[in-house]
C-alpha positions in Angstrom: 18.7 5.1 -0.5 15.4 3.1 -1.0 15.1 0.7 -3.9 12.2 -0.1 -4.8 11.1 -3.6 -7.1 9.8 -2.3 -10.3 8.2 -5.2 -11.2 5.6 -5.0 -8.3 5.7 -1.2 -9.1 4.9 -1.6 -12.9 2.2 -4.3 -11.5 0.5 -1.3 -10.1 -2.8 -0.2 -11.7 -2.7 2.8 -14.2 -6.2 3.9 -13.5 -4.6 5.0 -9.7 -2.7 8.0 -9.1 1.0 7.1 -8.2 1.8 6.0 -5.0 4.4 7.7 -2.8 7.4 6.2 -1.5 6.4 6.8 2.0 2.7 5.1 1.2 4.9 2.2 -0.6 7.0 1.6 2.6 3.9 1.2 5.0 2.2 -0.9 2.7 5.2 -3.6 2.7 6.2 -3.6 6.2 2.0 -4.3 6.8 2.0 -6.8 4.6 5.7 -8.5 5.4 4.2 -8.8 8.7 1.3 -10.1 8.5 -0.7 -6.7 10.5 -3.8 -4.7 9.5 -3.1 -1.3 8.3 -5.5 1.2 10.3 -5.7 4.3 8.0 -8.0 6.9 7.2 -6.7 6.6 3.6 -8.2 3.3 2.5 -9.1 4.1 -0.9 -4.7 4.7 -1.6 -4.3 1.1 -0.4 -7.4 -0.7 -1.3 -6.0 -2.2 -4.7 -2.8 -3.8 -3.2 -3.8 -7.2 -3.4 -3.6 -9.1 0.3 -3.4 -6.3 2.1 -5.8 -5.9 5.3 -7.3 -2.7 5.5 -9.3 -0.5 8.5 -10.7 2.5 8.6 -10.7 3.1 13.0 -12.7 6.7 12.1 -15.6 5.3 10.6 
């Protein structure tokens, strides 16, 4: 079972489409570690405040 904080979850814009679990997960183990998250998908992450982002295909 995953919990999930629904504090940082309601904290989450409304003008975004919902985020997936699996999207959630890489997002907090990026950021709980301090690493850049390389993804082609920068616009779903892009509002996640501290969060390093890098699009490698562009």
């Amino acid at each position: 079972m995953i919990l999930l904080d629904t504090n940082v979850i309601s904290e989450l814009p409304a003008s975004k489409p919902p985020m997936s679990v699996e999207d959630m997960l890489i997002a907090a183990v990026a950021q709980a570690n301090d690493c850049v998250l390389a993804t082609r998908n920068v616009t779903d992450f892009d509002f996640l405040p501290g969060l390093v982002l890098v699009n490698p295909w562009t």
